[in-house]
PDB file of N, CA, C, O and CB in Angstrom:
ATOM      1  N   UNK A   1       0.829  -1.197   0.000  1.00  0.00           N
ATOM      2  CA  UNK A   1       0.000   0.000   0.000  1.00  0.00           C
ATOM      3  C   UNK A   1       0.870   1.257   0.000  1.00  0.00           C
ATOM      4  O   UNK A   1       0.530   2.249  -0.645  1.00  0.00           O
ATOM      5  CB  UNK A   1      -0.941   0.000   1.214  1.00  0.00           C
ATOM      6  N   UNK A   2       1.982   1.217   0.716  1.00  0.00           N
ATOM      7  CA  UNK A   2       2.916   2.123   0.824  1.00  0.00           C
ATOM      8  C   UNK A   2       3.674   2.779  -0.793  1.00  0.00           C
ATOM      9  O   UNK A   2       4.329   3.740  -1.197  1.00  0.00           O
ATOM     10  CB  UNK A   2       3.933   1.354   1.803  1.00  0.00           C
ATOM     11  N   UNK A   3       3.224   1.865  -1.153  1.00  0.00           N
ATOM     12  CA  UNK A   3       3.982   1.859  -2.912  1.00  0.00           C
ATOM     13  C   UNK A   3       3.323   2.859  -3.983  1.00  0.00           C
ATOM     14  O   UNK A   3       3.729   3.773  -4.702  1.00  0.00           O
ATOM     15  CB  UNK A   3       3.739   0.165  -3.772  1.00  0.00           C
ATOM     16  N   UNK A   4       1.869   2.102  -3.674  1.00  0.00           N
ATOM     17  CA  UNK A   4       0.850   2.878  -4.298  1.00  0.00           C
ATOM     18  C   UNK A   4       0.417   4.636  -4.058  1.00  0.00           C
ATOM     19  O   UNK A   4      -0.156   5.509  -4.709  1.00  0.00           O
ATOM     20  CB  UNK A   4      -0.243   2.069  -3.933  1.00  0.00           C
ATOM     21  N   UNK A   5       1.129   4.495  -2.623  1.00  0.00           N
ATOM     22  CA  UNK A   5       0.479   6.250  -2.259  1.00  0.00           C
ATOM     23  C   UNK A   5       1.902   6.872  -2.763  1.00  0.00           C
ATOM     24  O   UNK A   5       2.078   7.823  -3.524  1.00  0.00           O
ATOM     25  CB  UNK A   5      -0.013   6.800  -0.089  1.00  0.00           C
ATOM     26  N   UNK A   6       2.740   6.152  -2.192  1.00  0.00           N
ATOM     27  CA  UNK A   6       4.096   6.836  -2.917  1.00  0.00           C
ATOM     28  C   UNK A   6       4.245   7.126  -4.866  1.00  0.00           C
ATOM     29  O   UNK A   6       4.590   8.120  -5.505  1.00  0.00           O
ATOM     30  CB  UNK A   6       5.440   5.590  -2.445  1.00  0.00           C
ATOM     31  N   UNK A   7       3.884   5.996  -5.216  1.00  0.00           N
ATOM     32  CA  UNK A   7       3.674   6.455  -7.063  1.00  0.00           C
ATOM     33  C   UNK A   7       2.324   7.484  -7.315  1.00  0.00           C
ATOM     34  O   UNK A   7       2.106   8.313  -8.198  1.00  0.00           O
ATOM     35  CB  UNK A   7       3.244   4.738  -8.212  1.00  0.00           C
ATOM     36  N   UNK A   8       1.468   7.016  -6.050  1.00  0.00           N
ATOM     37  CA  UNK A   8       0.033   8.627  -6.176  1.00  0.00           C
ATOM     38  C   UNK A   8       0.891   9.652  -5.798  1.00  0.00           C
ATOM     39  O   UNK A   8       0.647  10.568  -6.583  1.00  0.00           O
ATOM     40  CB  UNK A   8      -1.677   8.734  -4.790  1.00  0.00           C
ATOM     41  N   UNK A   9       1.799  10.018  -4.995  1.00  0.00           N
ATOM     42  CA  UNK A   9       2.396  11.264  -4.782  1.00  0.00           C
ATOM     43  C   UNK A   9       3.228  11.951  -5.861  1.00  0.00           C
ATOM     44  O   UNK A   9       3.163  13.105  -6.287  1.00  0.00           O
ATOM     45  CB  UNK A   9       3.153  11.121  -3.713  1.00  0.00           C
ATOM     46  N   UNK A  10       3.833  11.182  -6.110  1.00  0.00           N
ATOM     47  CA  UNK A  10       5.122  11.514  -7.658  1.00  0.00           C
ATOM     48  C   UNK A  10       3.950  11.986  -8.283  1.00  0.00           C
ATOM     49  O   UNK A  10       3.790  13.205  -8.333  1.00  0.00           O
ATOM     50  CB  UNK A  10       6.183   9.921  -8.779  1.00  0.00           C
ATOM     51  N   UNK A  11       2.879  11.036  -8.898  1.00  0.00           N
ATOM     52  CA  UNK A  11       2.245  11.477 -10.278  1.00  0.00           C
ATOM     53  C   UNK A  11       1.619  13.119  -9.525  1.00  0.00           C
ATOM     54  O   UNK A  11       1.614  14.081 -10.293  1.00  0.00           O
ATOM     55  CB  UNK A  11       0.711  10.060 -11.023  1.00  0.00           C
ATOM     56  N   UNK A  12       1.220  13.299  -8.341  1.00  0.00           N
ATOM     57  CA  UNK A  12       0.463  14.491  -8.053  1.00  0.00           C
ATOM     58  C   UNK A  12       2.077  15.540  -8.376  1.00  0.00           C
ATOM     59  O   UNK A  12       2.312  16.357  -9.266  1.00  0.00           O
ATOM     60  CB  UNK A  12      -0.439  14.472  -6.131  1.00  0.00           C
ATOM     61  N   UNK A  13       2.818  15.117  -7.375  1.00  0.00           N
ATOM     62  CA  UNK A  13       3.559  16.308  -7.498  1.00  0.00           C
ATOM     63  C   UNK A  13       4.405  16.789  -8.930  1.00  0.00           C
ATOM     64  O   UNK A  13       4.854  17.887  -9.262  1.00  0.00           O
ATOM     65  CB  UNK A  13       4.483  16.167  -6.414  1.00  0.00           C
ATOM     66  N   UNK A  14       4.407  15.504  -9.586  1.00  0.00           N
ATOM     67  CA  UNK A  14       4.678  15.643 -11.704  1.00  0.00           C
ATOM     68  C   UNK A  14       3.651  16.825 -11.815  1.00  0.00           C
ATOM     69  O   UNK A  14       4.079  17.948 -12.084  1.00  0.00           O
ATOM     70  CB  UNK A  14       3.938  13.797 -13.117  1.00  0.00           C
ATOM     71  N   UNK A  15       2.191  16.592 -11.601  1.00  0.00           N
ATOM     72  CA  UNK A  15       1.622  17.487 -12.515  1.00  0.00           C
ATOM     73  C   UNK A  15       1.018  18.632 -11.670  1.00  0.00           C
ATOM     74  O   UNK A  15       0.060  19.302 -12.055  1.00  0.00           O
ATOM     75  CB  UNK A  15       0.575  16.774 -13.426  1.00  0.00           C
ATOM     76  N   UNK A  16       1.670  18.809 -10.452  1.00  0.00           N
ATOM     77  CA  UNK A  16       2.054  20.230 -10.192  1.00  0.00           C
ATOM     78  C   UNK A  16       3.017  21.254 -10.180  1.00  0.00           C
ATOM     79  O   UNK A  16       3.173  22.408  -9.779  1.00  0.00           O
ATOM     80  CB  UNK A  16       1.896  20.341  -9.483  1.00  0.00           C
ATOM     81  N   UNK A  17       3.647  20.280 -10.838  1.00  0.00           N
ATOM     82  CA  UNK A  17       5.295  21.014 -11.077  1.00  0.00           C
ATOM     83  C   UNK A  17       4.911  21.794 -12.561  1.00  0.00           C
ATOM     84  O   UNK A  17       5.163  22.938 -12.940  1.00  0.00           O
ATOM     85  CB  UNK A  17       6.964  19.531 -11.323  1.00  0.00           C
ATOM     86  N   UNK A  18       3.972  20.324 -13.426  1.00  0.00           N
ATOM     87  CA  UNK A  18       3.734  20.547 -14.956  1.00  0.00           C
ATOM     88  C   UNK A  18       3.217  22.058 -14.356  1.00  0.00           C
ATOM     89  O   UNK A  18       3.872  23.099 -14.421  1.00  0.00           O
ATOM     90  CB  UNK A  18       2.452  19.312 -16.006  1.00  0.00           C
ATOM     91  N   UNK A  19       2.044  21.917 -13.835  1.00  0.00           N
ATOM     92  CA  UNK A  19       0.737  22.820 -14.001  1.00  0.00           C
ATOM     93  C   UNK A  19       1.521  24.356 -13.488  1.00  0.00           C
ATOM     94  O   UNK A  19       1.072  25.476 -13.733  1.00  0.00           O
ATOM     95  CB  UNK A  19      -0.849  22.187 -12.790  1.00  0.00           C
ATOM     96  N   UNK A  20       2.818  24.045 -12.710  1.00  0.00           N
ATOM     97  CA  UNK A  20       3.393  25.559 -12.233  1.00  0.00           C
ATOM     98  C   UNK A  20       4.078  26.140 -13.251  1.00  0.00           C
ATOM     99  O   UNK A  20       4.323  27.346 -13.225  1.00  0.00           O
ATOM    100  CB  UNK A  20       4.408  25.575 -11.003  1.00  0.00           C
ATOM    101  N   UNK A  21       4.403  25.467 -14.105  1.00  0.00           N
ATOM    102  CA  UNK A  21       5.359  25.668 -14.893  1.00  0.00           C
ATOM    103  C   UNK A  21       4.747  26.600 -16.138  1.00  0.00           C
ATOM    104  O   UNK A  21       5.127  27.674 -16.602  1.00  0.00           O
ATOM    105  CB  UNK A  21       5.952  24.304 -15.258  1.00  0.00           C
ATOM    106  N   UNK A  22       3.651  25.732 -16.469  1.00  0.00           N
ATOM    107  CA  UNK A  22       2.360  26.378 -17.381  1.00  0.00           C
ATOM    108  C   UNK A  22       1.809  27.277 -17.434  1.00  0.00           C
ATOM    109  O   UNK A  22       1.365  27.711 -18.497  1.00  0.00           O
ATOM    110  CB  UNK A  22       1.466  26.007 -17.400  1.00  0.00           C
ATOM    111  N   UNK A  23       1.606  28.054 -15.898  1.00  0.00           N
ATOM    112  CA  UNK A  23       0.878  29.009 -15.727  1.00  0.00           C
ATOM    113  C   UNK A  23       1.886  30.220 -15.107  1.00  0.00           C
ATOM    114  O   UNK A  23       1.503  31.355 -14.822  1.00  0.00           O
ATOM    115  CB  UNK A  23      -0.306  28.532 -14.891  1.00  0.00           C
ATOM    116  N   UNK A  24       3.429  29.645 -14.949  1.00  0.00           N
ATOM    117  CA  UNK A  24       4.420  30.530 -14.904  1.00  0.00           C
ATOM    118  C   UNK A  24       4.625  31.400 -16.615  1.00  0.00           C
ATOM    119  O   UNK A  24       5.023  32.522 -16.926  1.00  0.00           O
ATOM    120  CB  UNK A  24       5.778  29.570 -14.351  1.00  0.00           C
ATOM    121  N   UNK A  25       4.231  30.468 -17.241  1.00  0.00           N
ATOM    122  CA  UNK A  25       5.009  30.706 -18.790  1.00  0.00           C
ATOM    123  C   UNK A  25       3.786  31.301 -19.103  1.00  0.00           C
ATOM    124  O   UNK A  25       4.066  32.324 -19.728  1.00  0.00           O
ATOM    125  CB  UNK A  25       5.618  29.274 -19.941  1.00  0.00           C
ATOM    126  N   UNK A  26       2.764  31.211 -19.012  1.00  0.00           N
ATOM    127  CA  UNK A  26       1.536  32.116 -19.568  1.00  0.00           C
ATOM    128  C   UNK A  26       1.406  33.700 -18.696  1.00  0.00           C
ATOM    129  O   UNK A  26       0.694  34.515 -19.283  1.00  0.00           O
ATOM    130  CB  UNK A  26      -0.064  31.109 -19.292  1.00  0.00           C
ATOM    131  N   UNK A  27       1.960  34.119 -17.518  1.00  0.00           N
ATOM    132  CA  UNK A  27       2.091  35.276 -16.764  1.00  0.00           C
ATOM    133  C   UNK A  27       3.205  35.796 -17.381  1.00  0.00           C
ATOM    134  O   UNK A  27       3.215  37.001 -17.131  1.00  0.00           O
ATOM    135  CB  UNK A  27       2.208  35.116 -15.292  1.00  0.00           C
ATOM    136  N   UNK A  28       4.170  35.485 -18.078  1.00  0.00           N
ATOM    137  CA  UNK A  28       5.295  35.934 -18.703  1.00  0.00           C
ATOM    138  C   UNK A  28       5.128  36.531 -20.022  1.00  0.00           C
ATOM    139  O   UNK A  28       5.452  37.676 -20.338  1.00  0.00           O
ATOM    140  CB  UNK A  28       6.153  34.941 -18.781  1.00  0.00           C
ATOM    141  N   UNK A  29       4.472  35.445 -20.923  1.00  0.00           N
ATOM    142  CA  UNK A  29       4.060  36.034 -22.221  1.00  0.00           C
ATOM    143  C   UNK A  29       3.105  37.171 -21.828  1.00  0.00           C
ATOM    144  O   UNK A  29       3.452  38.330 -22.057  1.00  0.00           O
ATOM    145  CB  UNK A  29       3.348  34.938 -23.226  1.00  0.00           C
ATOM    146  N   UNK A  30       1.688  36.858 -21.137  1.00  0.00           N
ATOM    147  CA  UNK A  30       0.929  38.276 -21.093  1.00  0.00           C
ATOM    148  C   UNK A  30       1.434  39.582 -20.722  1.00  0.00           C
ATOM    149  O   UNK A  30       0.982  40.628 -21.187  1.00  0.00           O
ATOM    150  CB  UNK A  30      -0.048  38.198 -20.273  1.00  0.00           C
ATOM    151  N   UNK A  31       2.503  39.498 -19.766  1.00  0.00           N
ATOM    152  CA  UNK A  31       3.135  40.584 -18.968  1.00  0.00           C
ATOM    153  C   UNK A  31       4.669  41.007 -20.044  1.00  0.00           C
ATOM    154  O   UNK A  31       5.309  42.052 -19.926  1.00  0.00           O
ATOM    155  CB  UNK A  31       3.542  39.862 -17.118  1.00  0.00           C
ATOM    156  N   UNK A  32       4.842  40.373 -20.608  1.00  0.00           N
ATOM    157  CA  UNK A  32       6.080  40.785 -21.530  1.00  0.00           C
ATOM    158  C   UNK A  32       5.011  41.498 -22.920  1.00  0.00           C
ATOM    159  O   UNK A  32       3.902  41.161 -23.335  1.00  0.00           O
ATOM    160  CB  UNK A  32       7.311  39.056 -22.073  1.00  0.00           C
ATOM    161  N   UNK A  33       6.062  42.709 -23.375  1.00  0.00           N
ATOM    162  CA  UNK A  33       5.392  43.036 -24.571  1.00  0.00           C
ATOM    163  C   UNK A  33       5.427  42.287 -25.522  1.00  0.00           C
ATOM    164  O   UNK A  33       6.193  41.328 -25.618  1.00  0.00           O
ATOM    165  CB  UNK A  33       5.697  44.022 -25.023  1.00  0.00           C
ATOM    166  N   UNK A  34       4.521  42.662 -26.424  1.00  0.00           N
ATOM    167  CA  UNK A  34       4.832  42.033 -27.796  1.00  0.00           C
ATOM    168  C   UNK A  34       5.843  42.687 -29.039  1.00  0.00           C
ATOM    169  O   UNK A  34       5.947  43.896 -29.248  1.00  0.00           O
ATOM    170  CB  UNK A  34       3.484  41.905 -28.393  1.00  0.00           C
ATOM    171  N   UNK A  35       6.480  41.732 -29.723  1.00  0.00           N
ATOM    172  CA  UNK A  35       7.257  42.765 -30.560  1.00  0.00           C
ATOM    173  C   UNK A  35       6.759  43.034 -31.603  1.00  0.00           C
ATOM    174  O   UNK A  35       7.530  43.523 -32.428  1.00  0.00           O
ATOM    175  CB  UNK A  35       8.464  42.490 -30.892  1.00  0.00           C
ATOM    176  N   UNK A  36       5.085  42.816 -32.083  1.00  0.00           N
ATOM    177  CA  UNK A  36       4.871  43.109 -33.117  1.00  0.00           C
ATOM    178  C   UNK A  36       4.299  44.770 -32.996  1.00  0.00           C
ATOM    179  O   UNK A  36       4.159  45.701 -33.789  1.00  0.00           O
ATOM    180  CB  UNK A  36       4.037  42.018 -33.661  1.00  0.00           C
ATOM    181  N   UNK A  37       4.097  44.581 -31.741  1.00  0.00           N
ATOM    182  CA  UNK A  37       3.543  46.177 -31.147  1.00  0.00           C
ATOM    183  C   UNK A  37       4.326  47.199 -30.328  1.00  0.00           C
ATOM    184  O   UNK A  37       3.834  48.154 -29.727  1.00  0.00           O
ATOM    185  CB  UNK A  37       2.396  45.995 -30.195  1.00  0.00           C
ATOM    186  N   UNK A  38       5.649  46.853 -30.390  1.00  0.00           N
ATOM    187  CA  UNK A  38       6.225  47.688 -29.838  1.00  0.00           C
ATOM    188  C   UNK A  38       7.165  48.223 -31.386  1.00  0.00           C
ATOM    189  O   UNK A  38       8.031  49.088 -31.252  1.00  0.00           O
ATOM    190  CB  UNK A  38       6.970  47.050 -28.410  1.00  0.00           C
ATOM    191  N   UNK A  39       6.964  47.790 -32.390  1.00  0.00           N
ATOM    192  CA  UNK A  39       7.349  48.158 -34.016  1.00  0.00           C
ATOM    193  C   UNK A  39       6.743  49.351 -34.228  1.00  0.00           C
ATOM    194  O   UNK A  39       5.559  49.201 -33.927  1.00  0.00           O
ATOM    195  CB  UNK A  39       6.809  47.100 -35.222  1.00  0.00           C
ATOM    196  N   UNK A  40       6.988  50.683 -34.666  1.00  0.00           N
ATOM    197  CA  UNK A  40       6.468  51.139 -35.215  1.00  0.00           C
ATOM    198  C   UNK A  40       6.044  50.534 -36.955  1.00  0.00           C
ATOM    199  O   UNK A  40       6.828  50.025 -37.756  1.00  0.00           O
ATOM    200  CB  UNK A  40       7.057  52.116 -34.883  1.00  0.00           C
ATOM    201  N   UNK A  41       4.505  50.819 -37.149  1.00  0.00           N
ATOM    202  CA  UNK A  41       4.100  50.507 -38.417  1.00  0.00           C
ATOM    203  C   UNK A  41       5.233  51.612 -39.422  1.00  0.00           C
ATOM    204  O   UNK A  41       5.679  52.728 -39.157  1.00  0.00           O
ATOM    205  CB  UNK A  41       2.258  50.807 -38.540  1.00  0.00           C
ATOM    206  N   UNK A  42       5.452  50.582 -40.823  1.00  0.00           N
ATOM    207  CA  UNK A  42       6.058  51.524 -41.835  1.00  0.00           C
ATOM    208  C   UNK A  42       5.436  51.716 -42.996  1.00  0.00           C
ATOM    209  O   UNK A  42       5.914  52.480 -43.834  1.00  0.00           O
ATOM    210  CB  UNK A  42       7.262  51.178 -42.193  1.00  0.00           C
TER     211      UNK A  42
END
């Protein structure tokens, strides 16, 4: 039983590492400019 909660823990803490990682990289793109808009049009 000990096995099973231990491989349930890995897989939880895998896809909270995934899920931090995901929503680190999406606060970055929104908060960074874009370079198509920081171009002036020619």
């Amino acid at each position: 039983m000990d096995a099973i909660l231990g491989l349930l823990g890995l897989i939880v803490f895998a896809a909270c590492v995934i899920v931090l990682a995901a929503a680190m990289t999406w606060v970055v793109v929104k908060l960074s400019p874009g370079r198509n808009k920081a171009q002036p049009k020619s």
